[in-house]
C-alpha positions in Angstrom: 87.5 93.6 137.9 88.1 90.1 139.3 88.6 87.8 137.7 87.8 83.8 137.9 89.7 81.8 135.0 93.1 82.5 133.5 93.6 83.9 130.2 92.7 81.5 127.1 93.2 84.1 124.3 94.5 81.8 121.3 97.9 81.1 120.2 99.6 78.9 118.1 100.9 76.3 120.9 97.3 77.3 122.5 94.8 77.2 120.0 91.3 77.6 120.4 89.0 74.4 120.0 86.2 75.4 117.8 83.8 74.0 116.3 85.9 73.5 112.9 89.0 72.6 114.8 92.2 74.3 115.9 92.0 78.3 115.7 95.4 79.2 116.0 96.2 83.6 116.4 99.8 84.3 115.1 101.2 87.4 116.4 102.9 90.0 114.2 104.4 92.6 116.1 103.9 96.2 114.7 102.2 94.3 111.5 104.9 93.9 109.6 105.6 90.6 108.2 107.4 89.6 105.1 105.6 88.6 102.2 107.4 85.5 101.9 106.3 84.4 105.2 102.6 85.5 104.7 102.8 83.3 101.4 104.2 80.0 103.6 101.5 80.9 106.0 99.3 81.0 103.8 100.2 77.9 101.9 99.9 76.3 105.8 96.5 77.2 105.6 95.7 75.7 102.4 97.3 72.5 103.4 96.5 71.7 107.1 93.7 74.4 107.6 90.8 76.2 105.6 92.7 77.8 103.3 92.4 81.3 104.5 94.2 83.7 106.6 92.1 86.4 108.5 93.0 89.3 109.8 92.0 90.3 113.7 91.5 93.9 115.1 95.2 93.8 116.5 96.8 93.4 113.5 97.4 89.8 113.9 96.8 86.9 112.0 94.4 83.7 112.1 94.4 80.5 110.6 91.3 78.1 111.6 90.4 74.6 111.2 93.7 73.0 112.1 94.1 69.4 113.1 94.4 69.2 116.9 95.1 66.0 118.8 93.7 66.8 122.3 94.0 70.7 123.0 97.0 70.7 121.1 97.7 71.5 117.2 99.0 67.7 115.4 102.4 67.7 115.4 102.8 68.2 111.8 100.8 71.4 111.5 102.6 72.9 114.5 105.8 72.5 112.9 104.6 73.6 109.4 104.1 76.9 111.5 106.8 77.1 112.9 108.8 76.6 109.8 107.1 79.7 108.4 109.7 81.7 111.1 106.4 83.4 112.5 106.7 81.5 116.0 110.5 82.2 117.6 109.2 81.2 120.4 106.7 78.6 122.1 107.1 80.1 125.2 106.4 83.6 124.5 103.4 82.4 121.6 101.1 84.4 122.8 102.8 88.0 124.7 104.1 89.5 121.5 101.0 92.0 121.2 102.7 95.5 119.8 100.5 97.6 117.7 102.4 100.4 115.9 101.1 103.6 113.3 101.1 101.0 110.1 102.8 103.9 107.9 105.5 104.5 110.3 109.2 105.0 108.3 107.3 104.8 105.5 105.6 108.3 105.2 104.7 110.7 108.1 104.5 110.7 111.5 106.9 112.3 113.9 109.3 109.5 114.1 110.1 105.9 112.8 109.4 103.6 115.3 110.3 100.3 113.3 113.1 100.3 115.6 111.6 100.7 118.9 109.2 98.2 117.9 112.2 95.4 116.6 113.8 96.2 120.0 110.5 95.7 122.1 109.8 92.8 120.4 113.5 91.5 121.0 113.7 92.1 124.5 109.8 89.9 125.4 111.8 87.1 123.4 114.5 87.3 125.4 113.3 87.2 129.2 111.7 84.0 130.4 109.5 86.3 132.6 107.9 88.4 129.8 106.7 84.9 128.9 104.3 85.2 131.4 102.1 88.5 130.4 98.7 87.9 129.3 97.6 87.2 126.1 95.9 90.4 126.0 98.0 92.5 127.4 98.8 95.0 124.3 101.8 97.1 123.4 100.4 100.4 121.4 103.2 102.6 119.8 101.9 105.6 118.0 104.6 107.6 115.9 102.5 111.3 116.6 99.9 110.5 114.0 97.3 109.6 116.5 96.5 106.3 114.8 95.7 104.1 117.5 94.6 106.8 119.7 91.1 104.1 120.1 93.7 101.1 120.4 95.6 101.7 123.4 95.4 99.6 125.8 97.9 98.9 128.8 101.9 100.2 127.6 102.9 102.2 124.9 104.1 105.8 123.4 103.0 108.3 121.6 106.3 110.3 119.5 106.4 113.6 120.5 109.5 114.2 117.8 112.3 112.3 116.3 113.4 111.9 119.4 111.6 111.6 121.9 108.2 109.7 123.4 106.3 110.2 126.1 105.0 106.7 127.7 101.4 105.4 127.8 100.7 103.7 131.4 97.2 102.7 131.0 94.8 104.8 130.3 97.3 106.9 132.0 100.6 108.9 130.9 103.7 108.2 132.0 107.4 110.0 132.0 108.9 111.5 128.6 112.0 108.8 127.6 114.2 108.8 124.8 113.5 107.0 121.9 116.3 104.9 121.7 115.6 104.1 125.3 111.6 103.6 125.0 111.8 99.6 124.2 113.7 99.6 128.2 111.5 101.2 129.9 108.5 99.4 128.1 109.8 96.1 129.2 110.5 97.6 132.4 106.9 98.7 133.1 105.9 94.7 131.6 107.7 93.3 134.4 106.6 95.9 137.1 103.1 94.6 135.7 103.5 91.0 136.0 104.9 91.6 139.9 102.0 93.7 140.8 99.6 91.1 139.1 98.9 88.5 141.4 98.4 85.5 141.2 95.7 82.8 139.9 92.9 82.8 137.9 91.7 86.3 139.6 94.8 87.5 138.7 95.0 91.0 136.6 94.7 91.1 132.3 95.5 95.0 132.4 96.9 97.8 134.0 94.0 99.6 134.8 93.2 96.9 136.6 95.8 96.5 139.2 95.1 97.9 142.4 97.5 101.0 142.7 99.3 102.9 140.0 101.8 101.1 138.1 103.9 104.7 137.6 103.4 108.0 138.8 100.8 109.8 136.8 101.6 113.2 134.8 100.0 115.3 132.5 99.8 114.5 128.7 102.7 117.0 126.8 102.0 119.2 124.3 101.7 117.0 121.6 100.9 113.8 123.1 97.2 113.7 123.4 96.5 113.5 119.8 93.8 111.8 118.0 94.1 111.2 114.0 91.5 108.9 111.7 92.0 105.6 110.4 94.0 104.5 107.2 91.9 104.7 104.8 91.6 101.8 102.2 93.0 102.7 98.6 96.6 104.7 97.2 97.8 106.6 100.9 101.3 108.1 101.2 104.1 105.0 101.1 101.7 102.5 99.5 98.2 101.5 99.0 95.8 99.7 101.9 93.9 96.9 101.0 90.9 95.8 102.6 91.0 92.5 103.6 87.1 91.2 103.8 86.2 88.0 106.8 86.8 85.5 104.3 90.7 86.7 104.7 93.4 86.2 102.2 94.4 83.2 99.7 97.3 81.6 98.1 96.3 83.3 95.5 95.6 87.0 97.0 99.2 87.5 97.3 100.9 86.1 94.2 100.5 90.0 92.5 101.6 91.6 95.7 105.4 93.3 95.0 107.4 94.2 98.3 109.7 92.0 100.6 107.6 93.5 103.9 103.7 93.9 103.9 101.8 95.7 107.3 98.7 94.0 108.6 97.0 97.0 110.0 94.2 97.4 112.6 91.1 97.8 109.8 91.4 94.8 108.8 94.2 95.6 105.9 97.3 95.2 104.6 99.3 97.7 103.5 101.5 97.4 100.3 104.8 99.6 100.9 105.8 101.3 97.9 108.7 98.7 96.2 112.1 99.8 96.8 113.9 100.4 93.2 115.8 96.9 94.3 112.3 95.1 94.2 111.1 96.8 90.6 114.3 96.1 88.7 
């Protein structure tokens, strides 16, 4: 597909100017965000905003009607942001795309793949080049459940055990890695990506868009090619999933919420984790 402008998908250093001001798209890698920064976000909102934070079809968070001055949030509301620890980094505002199976190391699936998705998320912070991937370009990490079997888009894995993943290139497969070694070869493919590319407005947003493989194709294991349903909205297994409606969440939404970590989830909803003993005492 060729393209003819460069990516402008919204960030938080690069909002969008609508028609009610700033729209600014905070990224939440895997979903999970702690409830103490949703509330500060939140309370952002309230201040410099509408008053509402909305949830988008990645799992990621909006905030509209922020002050800009030019194309650019007002100084004071980007750093009301940022205090909320939800940017830790400018450069990489708008490249930390990672779905992952909302229940994962909570209840079911095949694996817990909170770590792989820490480490993913560590390594894009940490190389100046991974700054540079499209804003969306998306990670999708599927413990086995077949979750986000519709969400895949360019890299990911689908658990094929405790142990072991095998990689999504595309709409491709790719080789079968360790788990503890799937975060590497993710942000190996990433930079493979961004040097096959180009360069330029007509430059590639996806894989499957590139003009030759990105990794030799294989067949899907035993396993791998597995579809499951959404989460659906009420009491599930580790917590209950709320639906969160477009009018998005309030101040005053979360003050009954108990759990230090919430998941923002694909359907538009949050999941609640079932509080640790710590957090009920």
């Amino acid at each position: 597909m060729a393209r003819s402008r460069p990516d402008r998908c919204p960030g938080i250093v690069h909002p969008w100017p609508a028609d009610d001001g700033g729209l600014v798209r905070i990224r939440v890698p895997g979903g999970r965000v702690a409830l103490s920064a949703l509330r500060a976000l939140a309370e952002v909102a309230a201040e410099y905003g509408d008053g509402r934070v909305r949830l988008t079809g990645r799992a990621n968070l909006q905030v509209r009607a922020m002050p800009l001055t030019g194309d650019r949030l007002a100084d004071e509301a980007l750093a009301a942001l940022e205090a909320t620890g939800l940017l830790p980094s400018r450069a990489h505002d708008r490249v930390r795309n990672v779905l992952a199976s909302p229940q994962t190391g909570y209840a079911g699936g095949r694996a817990d793949l909170g770590p792989v998705v820490a480490a993913l998320d560590a390594l894009l912070l940490g190389d100046e080049g991974l700054a540079g991937l499209p804003g969306r370009f998306l990670f999708t990490l599927d413990d086995g459940r077949g979750d986000l079997a519709d969400r895949h888009k360019d890299l990911g894995l689908v658990a094929l055990d405790r142990e072991s993943a095998q990689l999504r290139v595309g709409e491709g497969w790719g080789e079968v890695v360790a788990l503890a070694e799937a975060a590497d070869a993710l942000a190996g493919l990433a930079r493979a990506f961004l040097s096959a590319r180009g360069t330029g407005p007509a430059a590639a947003w996806h894989v499957d868009e590139l003009p030759a493989p990105l990794a030799p194709a294989r067949a899907p294991e035993p396993g791998a090619d597995v579809r499951g349903e959404p989460l659906p909205f009420g009491p599930v297994a580790g917590g209950e999933h709320v639906p969160v409606g477009e009018d998005g969440l309030t101040s005053a939404d979360l003050a009954g919420w108990r759990a230090e970590t919430v998941v923002v989830t694909p359907w538009h909803g949050v999941l609640i984790p079932e509080p640790s003993p710590e957090e009920t005492s």
